[in-house]
Every structure is written in C-alpha cells, then in structure tokens.
TORKOL-4160 file (C-alpha; in steps of 0.2 Angstrom, whole numbers, padded with zeros to 4 digits, m for minus):
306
<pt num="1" X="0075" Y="m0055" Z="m0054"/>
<pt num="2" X="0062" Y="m0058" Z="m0039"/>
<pt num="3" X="0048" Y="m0051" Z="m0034"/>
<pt num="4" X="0051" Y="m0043" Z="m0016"/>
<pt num="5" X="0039" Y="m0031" Z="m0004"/>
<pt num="6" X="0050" Y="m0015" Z="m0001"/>
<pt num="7" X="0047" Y="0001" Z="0008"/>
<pt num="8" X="0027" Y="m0005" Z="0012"/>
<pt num="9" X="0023" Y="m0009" Z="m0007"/>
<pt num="10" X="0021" Y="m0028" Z="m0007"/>
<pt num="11" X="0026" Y="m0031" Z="m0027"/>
<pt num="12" X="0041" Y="m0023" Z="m0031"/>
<pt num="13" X="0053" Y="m0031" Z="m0042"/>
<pt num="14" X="0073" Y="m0032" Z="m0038"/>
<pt num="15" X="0085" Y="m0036" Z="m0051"/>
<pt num="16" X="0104" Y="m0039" Z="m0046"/>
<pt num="17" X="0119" Y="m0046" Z="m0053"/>
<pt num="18" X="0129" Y="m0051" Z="m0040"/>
<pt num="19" X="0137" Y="m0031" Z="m0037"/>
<pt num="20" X="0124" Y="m0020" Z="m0038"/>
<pt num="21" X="0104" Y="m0020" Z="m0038"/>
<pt num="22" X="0089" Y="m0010" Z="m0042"/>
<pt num="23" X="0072" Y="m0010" Z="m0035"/>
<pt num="24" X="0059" Y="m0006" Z="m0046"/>
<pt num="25" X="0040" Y="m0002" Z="m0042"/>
<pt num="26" X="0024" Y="m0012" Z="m0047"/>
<pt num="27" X="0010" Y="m0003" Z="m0037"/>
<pt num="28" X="0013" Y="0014" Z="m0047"/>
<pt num="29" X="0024" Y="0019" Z="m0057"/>
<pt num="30" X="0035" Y="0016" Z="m0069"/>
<pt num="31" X="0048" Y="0020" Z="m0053"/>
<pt num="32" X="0067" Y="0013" Z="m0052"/>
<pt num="33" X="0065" Y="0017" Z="m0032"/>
<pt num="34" X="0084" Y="0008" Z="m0027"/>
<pt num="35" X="0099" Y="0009" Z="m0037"/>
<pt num="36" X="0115" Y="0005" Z="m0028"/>
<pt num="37" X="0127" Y="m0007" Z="m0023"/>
<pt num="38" X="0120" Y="m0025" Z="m0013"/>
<pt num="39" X="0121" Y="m0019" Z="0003"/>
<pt num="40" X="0125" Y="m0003" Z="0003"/>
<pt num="41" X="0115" Y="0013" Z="0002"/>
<pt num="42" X="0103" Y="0020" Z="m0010"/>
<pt num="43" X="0110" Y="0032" Z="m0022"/>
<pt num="44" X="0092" Y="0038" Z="m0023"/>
<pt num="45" X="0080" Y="0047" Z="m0012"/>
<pt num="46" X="0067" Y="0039" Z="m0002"/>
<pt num="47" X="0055" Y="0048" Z="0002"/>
<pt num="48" X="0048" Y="0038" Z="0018"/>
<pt num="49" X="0030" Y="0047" Z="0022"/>
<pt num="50" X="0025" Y="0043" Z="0003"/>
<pt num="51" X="0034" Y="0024" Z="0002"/>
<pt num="52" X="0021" Y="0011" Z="0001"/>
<pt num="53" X="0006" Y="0024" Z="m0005"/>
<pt num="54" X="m0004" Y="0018" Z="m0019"/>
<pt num="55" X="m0020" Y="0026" Z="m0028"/>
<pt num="56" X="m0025" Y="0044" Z="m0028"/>
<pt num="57" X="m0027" Y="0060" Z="m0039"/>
<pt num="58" X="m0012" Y="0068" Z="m0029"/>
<pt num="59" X="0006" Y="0068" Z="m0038"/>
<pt num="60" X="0019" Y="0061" Z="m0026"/>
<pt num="61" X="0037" Y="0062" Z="m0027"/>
<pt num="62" X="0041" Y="0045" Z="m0018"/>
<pt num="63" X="0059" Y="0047" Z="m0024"/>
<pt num="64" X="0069" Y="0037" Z="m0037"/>
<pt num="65" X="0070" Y="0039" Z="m0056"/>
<pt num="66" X="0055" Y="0043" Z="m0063"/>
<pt num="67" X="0050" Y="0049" Z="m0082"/>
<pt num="68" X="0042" Y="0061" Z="m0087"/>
<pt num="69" X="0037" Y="0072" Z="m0104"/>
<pt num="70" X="0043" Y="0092" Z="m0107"/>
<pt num="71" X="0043" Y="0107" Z="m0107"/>
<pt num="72" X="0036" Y="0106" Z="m0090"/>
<pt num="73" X="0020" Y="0113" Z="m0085"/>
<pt num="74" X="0006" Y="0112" Z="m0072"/>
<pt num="75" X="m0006" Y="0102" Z="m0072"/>
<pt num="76" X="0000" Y="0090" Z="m0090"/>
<pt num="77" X="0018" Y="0086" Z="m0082"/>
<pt num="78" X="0012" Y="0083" Z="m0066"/>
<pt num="79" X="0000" Y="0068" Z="m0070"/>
<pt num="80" X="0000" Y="0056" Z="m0052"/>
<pt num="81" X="0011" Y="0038" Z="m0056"/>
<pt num="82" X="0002" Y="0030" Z="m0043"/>
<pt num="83" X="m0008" Y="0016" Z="m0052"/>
<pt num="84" X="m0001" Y="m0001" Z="m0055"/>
<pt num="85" X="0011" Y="m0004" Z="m0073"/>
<pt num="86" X="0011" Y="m0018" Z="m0082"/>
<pt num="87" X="0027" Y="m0029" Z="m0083"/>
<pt num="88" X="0034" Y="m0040" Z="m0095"/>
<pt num="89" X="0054" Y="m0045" Z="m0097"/>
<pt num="90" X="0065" Y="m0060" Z="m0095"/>
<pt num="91" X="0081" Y="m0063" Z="m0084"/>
<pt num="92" X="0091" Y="m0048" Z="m0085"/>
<pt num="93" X="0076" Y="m0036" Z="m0096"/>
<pt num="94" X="0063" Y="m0029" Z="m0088"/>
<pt num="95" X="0048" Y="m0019" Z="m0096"/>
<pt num="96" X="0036" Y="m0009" Z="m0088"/>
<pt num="97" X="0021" Y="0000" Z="m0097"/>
<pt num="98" X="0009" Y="0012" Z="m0089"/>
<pt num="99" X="m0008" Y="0016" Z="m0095"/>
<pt num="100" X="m0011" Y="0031" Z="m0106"/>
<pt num="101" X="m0013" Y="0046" Z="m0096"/>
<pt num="102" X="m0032" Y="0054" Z="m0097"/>
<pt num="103" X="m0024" Y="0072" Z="m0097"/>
<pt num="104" X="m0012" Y="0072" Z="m0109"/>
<pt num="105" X="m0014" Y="0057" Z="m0121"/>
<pt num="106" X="0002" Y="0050" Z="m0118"/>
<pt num="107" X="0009" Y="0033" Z="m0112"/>
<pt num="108" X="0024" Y="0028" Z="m0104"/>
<pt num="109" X="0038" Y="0016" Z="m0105"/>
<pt num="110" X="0052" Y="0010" Z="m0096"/>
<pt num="111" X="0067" Y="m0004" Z="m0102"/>
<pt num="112" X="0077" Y="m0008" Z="m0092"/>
<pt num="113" X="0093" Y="m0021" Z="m0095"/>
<pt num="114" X="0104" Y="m0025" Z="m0082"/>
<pt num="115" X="0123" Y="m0032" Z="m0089"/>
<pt num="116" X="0129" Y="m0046" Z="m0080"/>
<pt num="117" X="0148" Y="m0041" Z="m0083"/>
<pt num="118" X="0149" Y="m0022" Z="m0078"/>
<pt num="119" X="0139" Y="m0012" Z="m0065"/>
<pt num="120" X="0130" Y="m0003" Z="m0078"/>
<pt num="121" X="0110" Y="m0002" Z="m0084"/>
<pt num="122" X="0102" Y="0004" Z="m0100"/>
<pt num="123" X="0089" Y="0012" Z="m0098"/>
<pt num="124" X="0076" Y="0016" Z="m0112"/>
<pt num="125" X="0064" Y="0028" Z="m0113"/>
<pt num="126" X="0049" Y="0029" Z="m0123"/>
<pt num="127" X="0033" Y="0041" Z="m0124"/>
<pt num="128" X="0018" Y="0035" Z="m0136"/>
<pt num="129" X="0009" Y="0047" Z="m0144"/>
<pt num="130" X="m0010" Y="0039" Z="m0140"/>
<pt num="131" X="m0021" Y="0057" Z="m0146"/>
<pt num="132" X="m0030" Y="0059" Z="m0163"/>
<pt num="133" X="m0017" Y="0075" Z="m0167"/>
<pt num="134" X="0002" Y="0077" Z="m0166"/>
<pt num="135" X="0010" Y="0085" Z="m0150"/>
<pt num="136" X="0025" Y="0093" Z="m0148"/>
<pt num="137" X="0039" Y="0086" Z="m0133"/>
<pt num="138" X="0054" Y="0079" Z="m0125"/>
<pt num="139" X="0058" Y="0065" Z="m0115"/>
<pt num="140" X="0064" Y="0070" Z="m0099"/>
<pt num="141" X="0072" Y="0057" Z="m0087"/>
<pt num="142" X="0074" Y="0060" Z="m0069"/>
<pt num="143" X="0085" Y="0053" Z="m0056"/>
<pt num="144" X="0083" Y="0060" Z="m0038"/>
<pt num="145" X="0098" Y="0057" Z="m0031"/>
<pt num="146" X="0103" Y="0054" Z="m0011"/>
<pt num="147" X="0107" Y="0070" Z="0000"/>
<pt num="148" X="0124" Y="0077" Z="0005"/>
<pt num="149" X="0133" Y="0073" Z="m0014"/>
<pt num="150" X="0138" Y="0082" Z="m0029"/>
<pt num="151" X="0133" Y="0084" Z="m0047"/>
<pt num="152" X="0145" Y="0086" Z="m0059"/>
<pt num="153" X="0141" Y="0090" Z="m0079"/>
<pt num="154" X="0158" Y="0093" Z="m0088"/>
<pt num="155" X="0163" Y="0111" Z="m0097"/>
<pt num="156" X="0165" Y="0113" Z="m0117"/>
<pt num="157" X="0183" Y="0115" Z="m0123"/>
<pt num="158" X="0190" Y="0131" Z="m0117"/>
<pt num="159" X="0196" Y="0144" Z="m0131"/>
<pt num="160" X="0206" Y="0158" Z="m0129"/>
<pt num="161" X="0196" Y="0173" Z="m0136"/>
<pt num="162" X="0205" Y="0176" Z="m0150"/>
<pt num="163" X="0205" Y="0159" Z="m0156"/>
<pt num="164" X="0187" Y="0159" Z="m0157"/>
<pt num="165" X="0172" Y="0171" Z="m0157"/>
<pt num="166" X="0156" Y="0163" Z="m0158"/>
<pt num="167" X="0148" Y="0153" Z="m0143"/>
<pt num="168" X="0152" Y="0135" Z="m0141"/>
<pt num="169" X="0137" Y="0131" Z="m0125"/>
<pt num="170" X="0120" Y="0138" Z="m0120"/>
<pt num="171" X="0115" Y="0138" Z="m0104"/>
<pt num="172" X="0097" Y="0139" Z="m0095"/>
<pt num="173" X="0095" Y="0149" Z="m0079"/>
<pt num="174" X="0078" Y="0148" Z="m0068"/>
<pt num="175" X="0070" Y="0163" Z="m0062"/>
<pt num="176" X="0075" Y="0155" Z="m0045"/>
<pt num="177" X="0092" Y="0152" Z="m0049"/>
<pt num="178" X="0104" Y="0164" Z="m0039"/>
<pt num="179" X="0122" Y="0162" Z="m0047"/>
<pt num="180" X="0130" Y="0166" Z="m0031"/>
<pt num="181" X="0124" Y="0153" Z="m0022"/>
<pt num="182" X="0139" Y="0144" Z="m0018"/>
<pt num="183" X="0130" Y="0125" Z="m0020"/>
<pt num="184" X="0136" Y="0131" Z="m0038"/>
<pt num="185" X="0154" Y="0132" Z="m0044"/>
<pt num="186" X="0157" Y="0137" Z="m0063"/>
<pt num="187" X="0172" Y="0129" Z="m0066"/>
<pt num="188" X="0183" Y="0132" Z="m0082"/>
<pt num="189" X="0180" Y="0112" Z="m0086"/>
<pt num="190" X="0166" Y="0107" Z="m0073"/>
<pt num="191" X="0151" Y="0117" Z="m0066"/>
<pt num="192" X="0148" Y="0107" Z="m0050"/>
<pt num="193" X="0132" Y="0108" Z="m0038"/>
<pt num="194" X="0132" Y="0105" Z="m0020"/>
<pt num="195" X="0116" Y="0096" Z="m0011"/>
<pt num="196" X="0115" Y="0102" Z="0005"/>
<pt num="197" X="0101" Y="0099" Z="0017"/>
<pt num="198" X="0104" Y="0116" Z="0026"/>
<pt num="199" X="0100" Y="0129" Z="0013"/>
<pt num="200" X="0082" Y="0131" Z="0011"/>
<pt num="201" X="0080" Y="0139" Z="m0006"/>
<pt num="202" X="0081" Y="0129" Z="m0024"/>
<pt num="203" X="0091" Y="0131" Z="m0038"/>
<pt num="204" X="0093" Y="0124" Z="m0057"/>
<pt num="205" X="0102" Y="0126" Z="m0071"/>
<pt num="206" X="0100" Y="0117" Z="m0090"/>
<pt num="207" X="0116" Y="0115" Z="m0100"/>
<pt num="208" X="0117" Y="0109" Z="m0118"/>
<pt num="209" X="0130" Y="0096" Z="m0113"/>
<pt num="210" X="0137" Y="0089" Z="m0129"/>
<pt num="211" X="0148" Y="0077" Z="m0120"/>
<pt num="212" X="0136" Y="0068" Z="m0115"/>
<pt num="213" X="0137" Y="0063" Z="m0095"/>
<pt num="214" X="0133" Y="0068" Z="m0080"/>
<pt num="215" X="0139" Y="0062" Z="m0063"/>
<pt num="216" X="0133" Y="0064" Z="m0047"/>
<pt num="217" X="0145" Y="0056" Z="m0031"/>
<pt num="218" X="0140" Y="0054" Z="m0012"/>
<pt num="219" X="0148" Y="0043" Z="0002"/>
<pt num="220" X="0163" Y="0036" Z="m0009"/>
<pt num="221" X="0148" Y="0030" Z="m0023"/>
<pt num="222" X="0149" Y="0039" Z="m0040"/>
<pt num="223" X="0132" Y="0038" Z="m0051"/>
<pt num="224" X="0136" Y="0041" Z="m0069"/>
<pt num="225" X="0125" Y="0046" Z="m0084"/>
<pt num="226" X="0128" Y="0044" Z="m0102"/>
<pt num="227" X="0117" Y="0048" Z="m0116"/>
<pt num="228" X="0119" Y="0054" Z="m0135"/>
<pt num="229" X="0119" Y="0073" Z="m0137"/>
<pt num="230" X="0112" Y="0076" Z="m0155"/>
<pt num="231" X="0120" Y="0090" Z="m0163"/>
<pt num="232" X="0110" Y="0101" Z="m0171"/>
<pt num="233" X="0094" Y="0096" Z="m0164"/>
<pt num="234" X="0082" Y="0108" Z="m0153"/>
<pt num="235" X="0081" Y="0103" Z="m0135"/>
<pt num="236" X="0068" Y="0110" Z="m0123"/>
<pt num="237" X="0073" Y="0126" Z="m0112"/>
<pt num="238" X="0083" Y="0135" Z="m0121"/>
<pt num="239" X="0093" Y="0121" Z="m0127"/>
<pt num="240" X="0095" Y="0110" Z="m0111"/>
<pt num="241" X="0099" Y="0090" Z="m0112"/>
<pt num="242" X="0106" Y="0090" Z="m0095"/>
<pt num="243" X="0098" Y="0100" Z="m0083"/>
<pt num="244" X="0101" Y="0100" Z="m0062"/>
<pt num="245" X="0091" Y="0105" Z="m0048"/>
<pt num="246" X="0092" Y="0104" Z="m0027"/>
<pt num="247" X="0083" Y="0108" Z="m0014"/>
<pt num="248" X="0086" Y="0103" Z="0006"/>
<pt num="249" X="0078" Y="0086" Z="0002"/>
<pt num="250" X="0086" Y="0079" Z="m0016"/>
<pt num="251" X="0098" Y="0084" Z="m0031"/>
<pt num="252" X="0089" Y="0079" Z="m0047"/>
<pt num="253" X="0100" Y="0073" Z="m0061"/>
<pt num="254" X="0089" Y="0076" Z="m0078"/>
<pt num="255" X="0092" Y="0071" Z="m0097"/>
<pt num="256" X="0082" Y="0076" Z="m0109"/>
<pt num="257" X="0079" Y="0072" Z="m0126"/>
<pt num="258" X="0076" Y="0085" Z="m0144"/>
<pt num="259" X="0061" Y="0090" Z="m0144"/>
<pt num="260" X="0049" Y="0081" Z="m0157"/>
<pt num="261" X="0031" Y="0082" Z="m0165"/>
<pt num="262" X="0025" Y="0065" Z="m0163"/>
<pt num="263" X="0014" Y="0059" Z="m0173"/>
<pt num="264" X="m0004" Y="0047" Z="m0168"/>
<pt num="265" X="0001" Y="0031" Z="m0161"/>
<pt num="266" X="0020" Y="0034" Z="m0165"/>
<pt num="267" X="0033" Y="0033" Z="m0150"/>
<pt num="268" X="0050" Y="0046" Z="m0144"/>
<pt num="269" X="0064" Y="0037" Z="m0137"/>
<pt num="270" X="0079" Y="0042" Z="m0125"/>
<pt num="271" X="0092" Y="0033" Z="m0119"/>
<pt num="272" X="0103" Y="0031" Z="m0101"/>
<pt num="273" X="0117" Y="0022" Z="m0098"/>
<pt num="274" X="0120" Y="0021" Z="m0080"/>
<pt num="275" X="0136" Y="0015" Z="m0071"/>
<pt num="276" X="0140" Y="0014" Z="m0053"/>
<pt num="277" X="0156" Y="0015" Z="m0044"/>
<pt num="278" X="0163" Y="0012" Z="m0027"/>
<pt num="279" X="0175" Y="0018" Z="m0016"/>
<pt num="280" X="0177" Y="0035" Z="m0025"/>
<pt num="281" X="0184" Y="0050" Z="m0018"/>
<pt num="282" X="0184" Y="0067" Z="m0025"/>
<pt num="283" X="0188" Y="0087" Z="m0021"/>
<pt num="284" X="0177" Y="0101" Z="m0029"/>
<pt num="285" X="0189" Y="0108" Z="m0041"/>
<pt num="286" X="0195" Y="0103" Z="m0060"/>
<pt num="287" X="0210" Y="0095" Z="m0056"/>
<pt num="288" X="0203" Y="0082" Z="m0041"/>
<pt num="289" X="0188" Y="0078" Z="m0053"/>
<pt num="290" X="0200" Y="0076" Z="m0069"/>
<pt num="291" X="0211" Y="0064" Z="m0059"/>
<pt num="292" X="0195" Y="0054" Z="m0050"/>
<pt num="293" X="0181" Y="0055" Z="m0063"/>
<pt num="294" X="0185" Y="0060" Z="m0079"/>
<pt num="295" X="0193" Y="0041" Z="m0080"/>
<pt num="296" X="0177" Y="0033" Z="m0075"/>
<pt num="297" X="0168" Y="0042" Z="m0087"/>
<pt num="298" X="0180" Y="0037" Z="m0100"/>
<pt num="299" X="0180" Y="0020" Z="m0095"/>
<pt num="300" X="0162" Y="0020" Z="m0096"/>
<pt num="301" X="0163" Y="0025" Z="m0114"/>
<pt num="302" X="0175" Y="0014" Z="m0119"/>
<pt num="303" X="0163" Y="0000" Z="m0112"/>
<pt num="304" X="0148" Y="0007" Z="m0122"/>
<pt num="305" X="0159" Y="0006" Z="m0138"/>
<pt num="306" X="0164" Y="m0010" Z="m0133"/>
C-alpha cells in the first residue's frame, strides 16, 4: 500500500499484490477509481474532465466504483463525494469513512481487503444511520465499467411449462428501457448487454439475480461480481439485486442489498467479491459464455468457500 498522486489528485492510495492493483481516492470520495491488472488498463471509466476536482456542491461522476443508498431519487441520492475521507487500515485492509451527509443523515463506508494469493477484493459496504428517526434503504454498489465490453447476469433454471407454473425471476424495466434495443440479448441462460459508444440513448434493467454474480468483460479482461442473494427478502425496484445500465460513455454494474429500516446510529452492510481475470475471450451467445465464463465464476465460488 502507497500513497501516489493519480489523474491530478495528489493523495490517492494504491494497493497491489504483485498481479493486480486498485487506486483508491483521498480527496473525495469514498472512490475505488482503478481496478485492473499492473499495467494494464483500467477496467473502470475515467472520466478525465472531472479527474483531479475536488470541492463543490455539484455531484460529479469521476468514474470508478462508488456507493451510494436506494431507491434512487433526486436531490438525497445524489449527494456530491467530493470532500476528503478519512482512512484507516493496515497492509492489505484499507477503510475509508466519509462524513455524514447534511441532506440525508447518512454516512458512508468503504473496506476494502486485497488477498495476496488470488486476484480477488472484498469489498464491504456499510451505510450508518446518523438521524434521530429510522429510514427505510438499500445499499447500492456501483461499478462504472470501461467502454466497448459486455455485462453479463446469468438466467434462472429454465422449466418446461408443464413442469412448472408459477414464476421463478422478476424483472425491472425503466421507462427508458426499449427491449428491442439490440445492446440487449435475453438469452435462455444469460441476458447480455452491450456498451457501445455509438448509440446515444440509455438503457437499464434490474434482475432479482439469485445466483449471485455478475460479470462484465472487455479487451480479453473479465470483471466478476459475487454477492449473497437473500431469499426471501424485499430488494428495491421491484425486486432488483443486480441491475445494469449504459449509456455512450459507461456500462454500470450495480448490486444492491434488501431493503431495511435502519434504526438511529445502527449500520446496513453489503458485500462484493470482485475477481479479475486475463486473457479471456468470449462470443455473445449461451454456449461461448458457458464454456469461457461460467468456469471462472465457479471457480471464484469455490475460492469463496475455500
């Protein structure tokens, strides 16, 4: 772990373990702004007119993973991560804490552990509760991811009709969301989404993905997300713990957790796994991604049981 200027920000912190690296944000924040492989690109977007601002009442993107709190709404969701976070942590752990926001009572916290075997990061997130009175939300985790790649959230089991009646997934569409748009391909064991720089107009779907991992691949790099889908529970957006967006500019590849009534002073936690692969290659159908992701993702599991 060393402290580093990056992208016009004098204190940003870098943490690496010999195969990959992440640059994480002191000035504002709490940002991850680089993850990737030493060397290699970011699998995050940069956003380079807004790299090295600091200060401000206006809410910038700058790109990276970011947290945040849902349902979204405008102003509370949008509260401007550009003042400096405290940081704490040791080796391989790194802890940075914001201070609570003046507009919606809430603080903000992000742990991050690097492993020093596998290229993977846990990331915990956590949300205080600083008002007098309960509020109602979920932790919302988002990862703006590179240009030209692909997100992929896997299908339930499919079922013959006769064999059984009731739904198995829900799914959240935005009013913007055009279903022939062909970024999207609803696959019988994948729905895929395409980021493409040329297509002016967003989209974004929520899934109640009860496997539990998302991926998102670009350049021969796959970015991998595993979290615990809690059955059972109530997720924001008519049942949503993944949900993906693009525009020209990003793909976002958002977890979210149930949502909660938090009490006074108490805290809501969500956890990432990420883990990071090289020299991948994949086609846009179930069977390429069955034989080229599906292993990694199982293979990441296996480790997180491990």
């Amino acid at each position: 772990m060393e402290v580093m200027s990056y992208g016009g920000w004098e204190k940003c912190i870098r943490m690496q373990n010999g195969e990959i690296e992440l640059v994480i944000t002191q000035e504002v924040g709490p940002r991850v702004i680089r993850t990737g492989f030493i060397g290699k690109q970011n699998l995050f977007k940069e956003f380079s007119d807004q790299l090295g601002k600091i200060g401000g009442e206006e809410w910038r993107i700058y790109g990276g993973h970011r947290l945040w709190h849902a349902p979204e709404a405008i102003p509370r969701t949008y509260f401007p991560d550009n003042q400096p976070v405290a940081v704490a942590g040791d080796k391989n752990i790194l802890v940075l804490t914001t201070e609570t926001e003046n507009t919606s009572g809430i603080q903000k916290k992000l742990i991050l552990q690097l492993s020093e075997n596998e290229n993977r990061v846990k990331v915990t997130h956590q949300l205080f509760n600083q008002n007098l009175w309960p509020v109602e939300f979920a932790v919302w985790s988002l990862s703006v991811m590179n240009v030209g790649g692909m997100a992929i959230v896997p299908q339930e089991q499919f079922f013959p009709h006769t064999d059984l009646l009731t739904p198995i997934r829900p799914m959240a569409l935005w009013g913007y969301t055009n279903m022939s748009d062909p970024r999207w391909r609803w696959g019988q064991r994948y729905v895929t989404l395409q980021q493409r720089t040329d297509t002016k107009e967003p989209t974004k779907a929520g899934f109640g993905n009860k496997k539990g991992w998302v991926a998102y691949g670009v350049n021969g790099f796959l970015f991998i997300k595993i979290t615990n889908y809690q059955e059972g529970a109530l997720y924001p957006d008519y049942g949503s713990s993944t949900e993906l967006y693009t525009n020209p500019d990003i793909c976002e590849v958002e977890t979210l957790s149930p949502l909660k009534l938090i009490n006074p002073g108490e805290m809501h936690e969500h956890i990432e796994n990420w883990f990071l692969y090289s020299d991948i290659q994949f086609e846009n159908n179930d069977e390429s991604i069955d034989r080229n992701i599906l292993p990694l993702v199982e293979r990441s599991m296996e480790i997180l049981k491990g």
